[in-house]
C-alpha positions, 0 to 999 in steps of 0.5 A, a space after each residue: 467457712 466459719 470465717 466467711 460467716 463470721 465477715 458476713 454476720 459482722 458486715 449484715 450488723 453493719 448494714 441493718 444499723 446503717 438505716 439509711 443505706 439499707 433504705 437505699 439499697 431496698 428502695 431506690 431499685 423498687 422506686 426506679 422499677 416502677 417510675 421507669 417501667 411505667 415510663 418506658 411506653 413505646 406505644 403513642 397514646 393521647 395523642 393532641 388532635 385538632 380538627 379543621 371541619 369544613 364540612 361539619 356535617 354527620 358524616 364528618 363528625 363521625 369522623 372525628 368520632 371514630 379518631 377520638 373513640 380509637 384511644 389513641 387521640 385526645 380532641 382538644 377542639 376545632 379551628 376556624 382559621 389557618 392562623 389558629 393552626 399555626 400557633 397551636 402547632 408552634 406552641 406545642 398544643 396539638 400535634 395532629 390537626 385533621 382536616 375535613 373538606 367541605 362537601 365531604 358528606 355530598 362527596 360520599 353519599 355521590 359515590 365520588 372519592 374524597 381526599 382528607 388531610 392529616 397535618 403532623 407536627 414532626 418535630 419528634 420523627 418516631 411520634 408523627 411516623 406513628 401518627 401518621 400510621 395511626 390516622 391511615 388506618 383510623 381513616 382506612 377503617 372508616 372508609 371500608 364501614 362506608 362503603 359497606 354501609 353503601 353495599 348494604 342500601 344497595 342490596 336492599 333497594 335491589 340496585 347495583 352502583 358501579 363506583 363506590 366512594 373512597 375516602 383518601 389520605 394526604 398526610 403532611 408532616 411539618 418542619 421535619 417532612 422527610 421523618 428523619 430521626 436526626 432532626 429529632 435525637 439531635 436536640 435531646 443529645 444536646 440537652 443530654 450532654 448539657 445536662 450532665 456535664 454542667 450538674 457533674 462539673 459543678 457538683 464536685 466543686 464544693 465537695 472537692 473544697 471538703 475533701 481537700 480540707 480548704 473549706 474551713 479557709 473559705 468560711 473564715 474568709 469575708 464573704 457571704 455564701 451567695 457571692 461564694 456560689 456565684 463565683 464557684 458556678 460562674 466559670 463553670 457556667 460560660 465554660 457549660 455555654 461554650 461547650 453547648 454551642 459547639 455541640 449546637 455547630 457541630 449537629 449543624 455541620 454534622 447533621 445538617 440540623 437547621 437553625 430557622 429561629 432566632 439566636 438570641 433566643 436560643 443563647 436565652 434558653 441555654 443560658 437558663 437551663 444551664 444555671 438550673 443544672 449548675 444550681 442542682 449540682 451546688 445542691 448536690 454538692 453540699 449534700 454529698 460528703 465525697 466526691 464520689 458520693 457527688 459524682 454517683 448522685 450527680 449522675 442518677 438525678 442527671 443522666 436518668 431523667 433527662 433521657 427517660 423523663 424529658 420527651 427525649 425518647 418516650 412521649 410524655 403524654 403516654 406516661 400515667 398521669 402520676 407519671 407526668 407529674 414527675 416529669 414537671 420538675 425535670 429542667 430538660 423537659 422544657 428546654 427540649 420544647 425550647 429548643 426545638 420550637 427555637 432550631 426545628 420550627 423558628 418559632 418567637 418566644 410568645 410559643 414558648 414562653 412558659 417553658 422559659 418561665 419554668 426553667 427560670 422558677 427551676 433555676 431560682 429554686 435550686 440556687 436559694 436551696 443550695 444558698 440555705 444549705 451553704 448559709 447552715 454549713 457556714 454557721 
């Protein structure tokens, strides 16, 4: 035993000098206990509603009031026109709309049935199941309240009514209408594989020419770190892109996940979120000292986020507002949206042209840090 203490004793010196790996050790599992646990949220909140009132009267306001006070909606405005619904469905803005007849408040003070419509966008199958739930009840709720309002002045006028109105639910659920789960794990696969293969090839590149001791040759010969990053990423690159449209072909053989955009479009968005995930691999690359400090650190920046912070699973807009602050700087994040407006809802580049953009302002940053980073290990 006095010789295991004395290891132990040796090894605990060791460690509290290494401030740095002791830092790790304390910190990185507090930092993902907190980023995670409050990110792992299966319940659907601040869900984007839009309203299409027809009838905009007391009655239907109150409607719209008891969707809004229940907390599980955020109203974002109302519509006018059906065009309008279209492009804030395409574009993402709102993920229910709830249409209100008109003579909704006529039907109900005549005792005649009414019927209202919830259209969901369902391009992630277990938010719109669970929307759905949410607006049958929300609706069931505010159905039973009028007719216990209309018991009520019948009782106290000493009148007995036969019918009472009834107010029904036809929910309609877009671009995914039969709620199957494929449609909507088949594109966060596929920016999943993409993600961690393009930052892990890419990030042992650089590290390999450390570890192998031919960085010195590199450096000695003429050329620049900007061609010298081009070139390191450039096979990787339409390796990454090849292997992302095979994985595209196969869902859609496999899966019968549907292409109803444009391919062009979709080659675009590829394109742009591989160079960002193959720029964030050089970064790592010349940060990290061994391949397998590459291949660890490639994995936790890659693997994590892009399945607990991209919408992949858990629905951004349930996460803490700090939270989603987060998620802005996760590439996969507006690849999904791209991706699944270009395959699920064929929509034109005008519904998703900022997270085009994002990818890109993503893609150019990481390639200039990992440029600086290189350029000062060149000097």
């Amino acid at each position: 035993m006095r010789q295991v203490g004395a290891v132990a004793s040796k090894e605990l010196r060791q460690i509290l000098r290494d401030r740095r790996s002791l830092l790790i050790l304390l910190f990185i599992p507090a930092f993902f206990l907190l980023l995670f646990g409050y990110a792992l949220n299966f319940d659907i909140r601040n869900v984007t509603l839009a309203v299409q009132d027809q009838d905009r009267s007391t009655a239907s306001r109150d409607l719209v009031s008891s969707f809004t006070n229940s907390g599980y909606f955020r109203l974002i405005g109302y519509l006018d026109s059906p065009a309008e619904l279209d492009r804030l469905v395409d574009e993402g803005h709102t993920r229910a709309i709830l249409a209100i007849p008109a003579g909704f408040d006529r039907d109900l003070t005549q005792r005649r049935p009414v019927k209202v419509q919830v259209i969901i966008d369902g391009d992630n199958a277990n938010t719109a199941a669970t929307v759905v739930g949410y607006a049958r009840r929300l609706i069931g709720e505010f159905s039973a309240d009028v007719m216990v309002t209309s018991l009520r002045e019948d009782a106290s006028a000493r009148q007995s009514v036969p019918a009472l109105s009834s107010i029904g639910v036809e929910p309609r659920v877009w671009y995914n209408p039969q709620l199957r789960s494929t449609l909507f794990l088949v594109p966060g696969l596929i920016a999943y594989i993409s993600m961690i293969t393009a930052v892990v090839s890419t990030a042992l590149s650089v590290v390999r020419e450390k570890e192998r001791g031919t960085m010195e040759q590199v450096r000695m010969a003429p050329i620049s770190p900007l061609p010298y990053i081009l070139g390191k990423t450039l096979p990787y690159l339409v390796i990454s892109f090849v292997s992302a449209i095979v994985v595209i072909l196969s869902a859609m053989a496999l899966f019968d996940l549907p292409m109803r955009g444009s391919w062009l479009l979709l080659c675009v968005a590829i394109a742009l979120f591989l160079i960002g995930a193959q720029a964030q691999g050089l970064l790592i690359s010349t940060i990290a000292d061994s391949q397998q400090v590459a291949f660890q650190v490639a994995l936790l920046s890659s693997l994590l986020p892009t399945m607990i912070l991209s919408g992949f699973i858990f629905p951004i807009s349930s996460m803490p507002a700090p939270v989603q602050w987060i998620t802005t700087i996760v590439p996969a994040r507006y690849f999904l949206v791209a991706l699944r407006a270009i395959v699920l809802k064929g929509a034109e580049a005008a519904a998703f042209w900022q997270e085009l953009l994002a990818l890109a302002v993503f893609a150019t940053v990481v390639m200039g840090l990992a440029s600086l980073r290189l350029r000062r290990e060149w000097a």
